[in-house]
N, C-alpha and C positions, 0 to 999 in steps of 0.2 A: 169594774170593781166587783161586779158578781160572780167572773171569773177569779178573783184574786180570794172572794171569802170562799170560794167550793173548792179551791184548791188546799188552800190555812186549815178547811174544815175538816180534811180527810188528814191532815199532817199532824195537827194538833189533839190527839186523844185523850193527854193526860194531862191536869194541870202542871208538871214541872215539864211537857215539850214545850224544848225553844226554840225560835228562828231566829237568824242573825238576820238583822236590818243595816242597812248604810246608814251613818250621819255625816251630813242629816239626809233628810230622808222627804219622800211624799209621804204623807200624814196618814194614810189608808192603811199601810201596813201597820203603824203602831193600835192603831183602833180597833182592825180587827183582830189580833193578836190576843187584844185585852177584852173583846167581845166574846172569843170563844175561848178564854180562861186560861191563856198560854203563856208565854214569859217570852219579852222580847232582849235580845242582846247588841244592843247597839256595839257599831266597830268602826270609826273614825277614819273620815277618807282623810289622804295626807294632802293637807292645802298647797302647802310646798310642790309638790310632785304635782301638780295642776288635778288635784281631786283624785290621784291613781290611791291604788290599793297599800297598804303596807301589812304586808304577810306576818309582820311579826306581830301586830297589833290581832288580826284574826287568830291566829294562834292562838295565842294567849286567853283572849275573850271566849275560845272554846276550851282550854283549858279550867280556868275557872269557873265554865258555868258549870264543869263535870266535876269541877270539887266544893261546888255547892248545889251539888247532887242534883244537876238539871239537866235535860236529854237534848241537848241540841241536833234537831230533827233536818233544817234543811238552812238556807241560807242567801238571802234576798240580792241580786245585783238590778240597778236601776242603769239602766244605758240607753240612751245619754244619760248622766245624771242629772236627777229632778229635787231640786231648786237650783245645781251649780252651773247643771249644763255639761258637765263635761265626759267624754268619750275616754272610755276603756282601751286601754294599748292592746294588741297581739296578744301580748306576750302576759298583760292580768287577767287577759282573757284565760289561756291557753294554762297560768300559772292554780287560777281558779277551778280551773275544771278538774286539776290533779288535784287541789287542797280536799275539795266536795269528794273524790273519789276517796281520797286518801282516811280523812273524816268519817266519811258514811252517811255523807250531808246530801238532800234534795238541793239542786242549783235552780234555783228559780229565778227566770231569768224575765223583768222587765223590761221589753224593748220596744215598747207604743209607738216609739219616734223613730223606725226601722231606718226610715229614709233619710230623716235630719241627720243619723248616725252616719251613713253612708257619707250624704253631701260635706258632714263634723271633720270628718277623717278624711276626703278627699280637699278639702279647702284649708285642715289644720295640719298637715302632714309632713307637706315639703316647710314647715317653721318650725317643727319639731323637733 
């Protein structure tokens, strides 16, 4: 977690910078967000798609936070996700890293559970 506030802490300079978080989400990021005076934009993992990404939802959530005049600075992925559990495809990965480029977004990339990830996707894979 003290890596995660030194990181928030060079990102977030101005009170209208925001970080997109996952919902939901581990509970650290919304805290320290709101600790060093920053604005968080929560963006709905799609339950349906077993917790994956839906692009159209980030989109959007960056769109309006820029028409309510707010600097969306970088943007949170938790993998595996934490509280659902669940693992990032390829391909949200790969889709992710063009959005952040495309954006001008920091991709901050939680992945505590490097191994559970690995073991996630080699045990969920061939069912997928």
């Amino acid at each position: 977690s003290s890596g995660i506030q030194m990181t928030l802490s060079t990102i977030l300079a101005s009170p209208n910078d925001a970080v997109l978080v996952p919902v939901p989400q581990y509970p650290i990021y919304s805290a320290l967000i709101k600790l060093l005076n920053g604005q968080q934009i929560g963006y709905q993992m799609d339950e349906e798609a077993g917790w994956g990404l839906d692009m159209q939802e980030l989109g959007a959530q960056v769109d309006a936070a820029r028409e309510n005049k707010l600097n969306p600075k970088a943007l949170v992925i938790i993998n595996p996700g934490n509280p659902v559990g669940n693992c990032l495809s390829y391909s949200d990965l790969t889709t992710l890293i063009r959005f952040c480029a495309t954006e001008g977004l920091v991709l901050l990339a939680d992945e505590v559970y490097q191994v559970c990830e690995i073991l996630c996707y080699l045990v969920l894979s061939p069912i997928l």
